[in-house]
N, C-alpha and C positions, 0 to 999 in steps of 0.2 A: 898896143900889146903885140909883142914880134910871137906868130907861129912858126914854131919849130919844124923841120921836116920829121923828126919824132912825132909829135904832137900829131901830124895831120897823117901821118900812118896809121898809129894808136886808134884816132875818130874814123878812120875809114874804115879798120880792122874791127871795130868796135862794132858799125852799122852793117859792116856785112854780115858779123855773127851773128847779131838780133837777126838780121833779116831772115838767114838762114837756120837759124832754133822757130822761126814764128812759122816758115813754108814747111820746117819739119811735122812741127803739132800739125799743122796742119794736113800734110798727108799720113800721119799718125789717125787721124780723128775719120780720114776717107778710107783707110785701111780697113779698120776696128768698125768703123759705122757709126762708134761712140764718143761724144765730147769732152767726156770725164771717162779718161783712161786712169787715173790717180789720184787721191785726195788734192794734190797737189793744184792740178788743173781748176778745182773749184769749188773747195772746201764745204760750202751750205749745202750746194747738190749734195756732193758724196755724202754729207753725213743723213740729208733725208733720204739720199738712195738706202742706207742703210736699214735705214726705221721702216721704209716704204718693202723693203725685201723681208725684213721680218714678218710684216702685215699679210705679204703675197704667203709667206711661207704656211701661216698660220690659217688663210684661205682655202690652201691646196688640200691641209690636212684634215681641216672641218670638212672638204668637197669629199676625202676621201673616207672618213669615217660617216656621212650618206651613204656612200654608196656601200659600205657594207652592212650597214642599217637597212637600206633598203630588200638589200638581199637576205637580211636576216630576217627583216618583218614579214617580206614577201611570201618565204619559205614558212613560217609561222599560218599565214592566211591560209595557203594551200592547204597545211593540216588540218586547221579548224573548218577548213571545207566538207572536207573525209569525215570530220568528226560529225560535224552538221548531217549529212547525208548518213550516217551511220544512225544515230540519234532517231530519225524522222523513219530508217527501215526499221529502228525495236521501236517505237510507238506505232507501226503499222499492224507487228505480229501482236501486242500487248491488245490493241483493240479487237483485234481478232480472237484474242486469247479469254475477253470476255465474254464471249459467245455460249451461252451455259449449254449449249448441246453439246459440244463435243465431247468426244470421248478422252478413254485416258489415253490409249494411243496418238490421236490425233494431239491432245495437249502434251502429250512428250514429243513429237515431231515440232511443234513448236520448241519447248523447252534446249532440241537442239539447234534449234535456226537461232533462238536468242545466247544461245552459247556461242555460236559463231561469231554473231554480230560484237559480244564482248567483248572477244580475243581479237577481233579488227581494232576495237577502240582502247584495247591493253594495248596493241601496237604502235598506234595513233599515237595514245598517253607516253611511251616511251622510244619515239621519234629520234633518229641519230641527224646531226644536219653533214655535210659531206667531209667535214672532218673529225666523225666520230662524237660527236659532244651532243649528250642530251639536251633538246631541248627544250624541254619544258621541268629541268632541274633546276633551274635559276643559277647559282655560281657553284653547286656540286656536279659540273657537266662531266664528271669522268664516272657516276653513278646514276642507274635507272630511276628515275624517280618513284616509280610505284614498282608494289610488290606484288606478290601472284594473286594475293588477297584484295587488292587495290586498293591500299592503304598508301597513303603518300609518303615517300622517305628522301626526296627533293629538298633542297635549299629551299627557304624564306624568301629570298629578296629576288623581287625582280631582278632581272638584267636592263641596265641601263647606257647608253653611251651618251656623248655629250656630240651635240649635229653641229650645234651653232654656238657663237660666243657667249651667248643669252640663253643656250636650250638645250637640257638635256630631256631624253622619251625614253619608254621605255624598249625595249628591244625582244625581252623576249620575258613574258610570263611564265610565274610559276606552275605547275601543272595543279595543284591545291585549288588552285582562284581558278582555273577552267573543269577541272574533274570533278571535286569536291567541293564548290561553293553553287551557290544556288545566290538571283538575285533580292533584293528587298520587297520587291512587289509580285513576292513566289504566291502561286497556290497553295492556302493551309491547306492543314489535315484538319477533318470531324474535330470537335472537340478541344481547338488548340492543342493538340498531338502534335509533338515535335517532325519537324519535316526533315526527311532524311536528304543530304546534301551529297552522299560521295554517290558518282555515275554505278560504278561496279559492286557497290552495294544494291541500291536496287533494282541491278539487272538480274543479282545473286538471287535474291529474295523472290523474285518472280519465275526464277528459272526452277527454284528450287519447289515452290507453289505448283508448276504445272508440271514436277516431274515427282508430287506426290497424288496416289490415285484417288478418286474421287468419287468414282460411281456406287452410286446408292447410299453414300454417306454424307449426309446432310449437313452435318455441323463441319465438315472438311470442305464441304463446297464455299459453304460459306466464309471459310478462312482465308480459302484458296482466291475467293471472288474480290475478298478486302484487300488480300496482298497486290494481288491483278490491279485492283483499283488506286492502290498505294503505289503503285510503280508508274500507273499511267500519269499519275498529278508529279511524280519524282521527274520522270522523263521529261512533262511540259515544263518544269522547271529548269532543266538542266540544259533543255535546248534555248531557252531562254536567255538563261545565264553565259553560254557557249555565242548564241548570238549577240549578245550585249559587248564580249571581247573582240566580237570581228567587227564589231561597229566602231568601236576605238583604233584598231590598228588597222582599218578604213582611213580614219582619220591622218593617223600618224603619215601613211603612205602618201597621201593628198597633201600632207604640208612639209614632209620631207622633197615630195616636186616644188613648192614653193618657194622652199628653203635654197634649193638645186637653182633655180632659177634667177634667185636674190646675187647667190653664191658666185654664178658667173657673170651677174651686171658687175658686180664689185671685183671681181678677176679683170675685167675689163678697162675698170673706173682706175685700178691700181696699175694696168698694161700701160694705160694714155699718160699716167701720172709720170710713171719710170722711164716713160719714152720721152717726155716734156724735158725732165730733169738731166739727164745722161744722153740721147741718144743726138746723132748731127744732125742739122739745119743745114741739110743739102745744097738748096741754092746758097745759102748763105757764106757754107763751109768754101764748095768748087768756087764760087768768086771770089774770096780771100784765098786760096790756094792760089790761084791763077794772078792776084793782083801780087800777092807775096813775090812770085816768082820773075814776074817781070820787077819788082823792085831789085829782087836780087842779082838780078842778071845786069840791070842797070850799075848798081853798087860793084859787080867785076871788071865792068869795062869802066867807069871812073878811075877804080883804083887801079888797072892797065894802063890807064893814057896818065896817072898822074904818079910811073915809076918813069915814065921815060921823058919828064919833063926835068931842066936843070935849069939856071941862071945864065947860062951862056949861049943858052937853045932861044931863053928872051931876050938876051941882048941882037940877036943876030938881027 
């Protein structure tokens, strides 16, 4: 078979392009950092970089809907704190309040200390968190949940967000199920007497008790003593109840760290994965860069010493 001097141009011009497109990628790949600059380059990769950047994406957004979970729960705890500590200062005056010596005076100076203490926990009840929005309205955050009467006019449904792929908690309670519910294993009333559930009712009811007078009249004392007493078992109720929701969103707070913590093993697991897939094999890349480049340099000086060769250059 006779080669052509075409022919062994073409093959030489042919191996210096490869050589020269394979040293390119390759200072393409030391450039970038990355081994799949394009589908192109390595089509399985790129298409699980794909799926695997979805998965990070969807990581990033659960890590950040935590963290406003947790700021929302957080802010929620802190209330039911004040609420707590509110709660435990009216069971202090109410036991005080059943003291039957006192006078009327003295049980209207009461009856303003538990006015006070209300109007902390009407505060409390209609809590704004720092961008104006009721908290303890559940989804009507642009209205107060309770009224002056401390009757509840709040949304039904918890606030909810979704943390994890598997988990949604709740975020923020209705003020109903903290102000106005009482739990299952409450203190009756004498007689199976319905137990009164809303907080500002029987603050109302007590305040109202010790700011009617009483001296010398017997059958009002005794009214006044049942209400006192009616309030005091409402109260242990309610603080009850109040502490039963800070023991859940105890909870939640404790396994939203959990969740935090999963969250970034798997940000981690998905960083190694997408590094594996795309990113260069350093030693591996600079020693094909470097071997590329001495082929190529080889392949210019072949193809210089084999333009200045003729038939008459070998006959000599």
């Amino acid at each position: 078979m006779r080669i052509s001097t075409l022919m062994m141009y073409q093959q030489t011009m042919g191996g210096i392009t490869n050589s020269q497109s394979s040293w390119l990628k390759y200072g393409e790949q030391m450039s970038t950092g990355l081994r799949v600059n394009r589908p192109s380059d390595d089509p399985i990769a790129a298409s699980q970089a794909v799926v695997l950047s979805q998965a990070q994406s969807q990581t990033s957004q659960y890590a950040s809907a935590r963290s406003f979970a947790t700021q929302r729960i957080s802010q929620e705890e802190n209330t039911l704190s004040s609420v707590t500590s509110s709660i435990q200062a009216a069971q202090e005056k109410i036991v005080y309040a059943g003291n039957g010596t006192l006078s009327d005076d003295d049980r209207a100076s009461l009856a303003t200390d538990l006015q006070g203490i209300r109007d902390q926990l009407m505060n409390l009840a209609n809590s704004q968190d720092g961008n104006g929005r009721y908290m303890f309205a559940g989804y009507k955050t642009d209205t107060a949940p309770f009224d002056d009467t401390g009757k509840y006019i709040g949304g039904k449904t918890n606030v909810e967000q979704q943390v994890d792929s598997s988990r949604t908690m709740i975020i923020g309670h209705t003020g109903d199920k903290i102000f106005a519910s009482i739990t299952t294993n409450a203190v009756k009333e004498p007689d199976d007497k319905e137990s009164e559930t809303n907080l500002f009712v029987m603050l109302d009811t007590a305040i109202d008790a010790l700011n009617t007078p009483v001296e010398g009249k017997d059958e009002e004392q005794i009214k006044a003593q049942e209400a006192i007493d009616k309030t005091n078992r409402g109260l242990r109720n309610a603080l009850n109840n109040v502490l039963s929701v800070r023991a859940e969103v105890g909870t939640q707070l404790n396994e939203l760290d959990k969740l935090d913590a999963l969250g970034d093993d798997r940000t981690l697991s998905q960083t190694q994965q997408m590094s594996d897939l795309v990113n260069v094999d350093w030693n591996s890349t600079i020693s094909n860069y470097t071997m590329q480049q001495a082929a190529l340099t080889a392949s210019y000086k072949a193809f210089t010493d084999m333009q200045g060769m003729s038939l008459f250059q070998l006959n000599k």
